[in-house]
N, C-alpha and C positions, 0 to 999 in steps of 0.2 A: 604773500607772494610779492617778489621784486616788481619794479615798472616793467622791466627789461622784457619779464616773462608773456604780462599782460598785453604789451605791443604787437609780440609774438604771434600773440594766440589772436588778436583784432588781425595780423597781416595775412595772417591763415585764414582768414572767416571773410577776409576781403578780397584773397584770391579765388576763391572756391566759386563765391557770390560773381566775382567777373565772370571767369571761368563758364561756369554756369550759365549766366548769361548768353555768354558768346556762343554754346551750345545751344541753345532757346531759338535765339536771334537765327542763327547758321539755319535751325530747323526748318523755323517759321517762314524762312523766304524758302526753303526748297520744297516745303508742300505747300506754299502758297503757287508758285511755277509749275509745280504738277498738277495740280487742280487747275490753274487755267490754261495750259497745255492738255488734258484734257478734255473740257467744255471746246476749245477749242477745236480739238479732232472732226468736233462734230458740225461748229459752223465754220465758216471761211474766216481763216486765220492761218497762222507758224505753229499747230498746235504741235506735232514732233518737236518743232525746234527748243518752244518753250518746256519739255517734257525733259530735254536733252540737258539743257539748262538747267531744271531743275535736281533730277540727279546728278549731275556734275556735282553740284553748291552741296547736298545730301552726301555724297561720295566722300567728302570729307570729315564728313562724322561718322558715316556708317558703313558697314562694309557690304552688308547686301543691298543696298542701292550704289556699289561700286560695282560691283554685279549685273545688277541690272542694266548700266550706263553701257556697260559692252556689250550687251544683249541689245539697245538701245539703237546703238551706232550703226550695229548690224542691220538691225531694219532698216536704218534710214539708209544704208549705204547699199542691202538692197531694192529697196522703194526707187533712190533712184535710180539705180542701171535699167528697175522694170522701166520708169518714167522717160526716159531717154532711148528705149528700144522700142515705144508704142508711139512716140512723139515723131508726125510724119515731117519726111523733109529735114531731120536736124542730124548733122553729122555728131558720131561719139567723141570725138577729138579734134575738136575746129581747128587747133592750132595748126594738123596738120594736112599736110597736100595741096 
């Protein structure tokens, strides 16, 4: 076998291996974010936020926590309209009137 070929096949075996990586890496921070956006839910913390966060970082490898991230936003987006129609005395749109 030429040099040419064996560089080839190490360039091939070194992108994979990054590659690879970067899929690992990508994973490991978005279930690590959903696991403490989780624990979170349940003491006093961002836990939605960091939930939200963490499928986003997920959403780009996977497609059903792309999925989910829209399921996601929905709750939070109706969490707060509940949150801001229970909360006494706060107007829904300060900027105006």
């Amino acid at each position: 076998m030429c040099q040419h070929g064996r560089v080839a096949k190490v360039r091939a075996v070194a992108r994979f291996i990054l590659r690879s990586s970067v899929r690992a890496s990508v994973s490991a921070a978005g279930f690590a974010l959903l696991a403490v956006g989780a624990v979170l839910l349940v003491t006093p913390g961002p836990g939605l936020v960091l939930i939200i966060a963490g499928l986003a970082i997920l959403s780009t490898q996977f497609s059903w926590a792309e999925r989910a991230l829209g399921s996601a936003r929905e709750r939070a987006a109706a969490g707060r309209e509940a949150a801001l129609r229970r909360a006494p005395g706060r107007r829904r749109n300060p900027g105006a009137g």
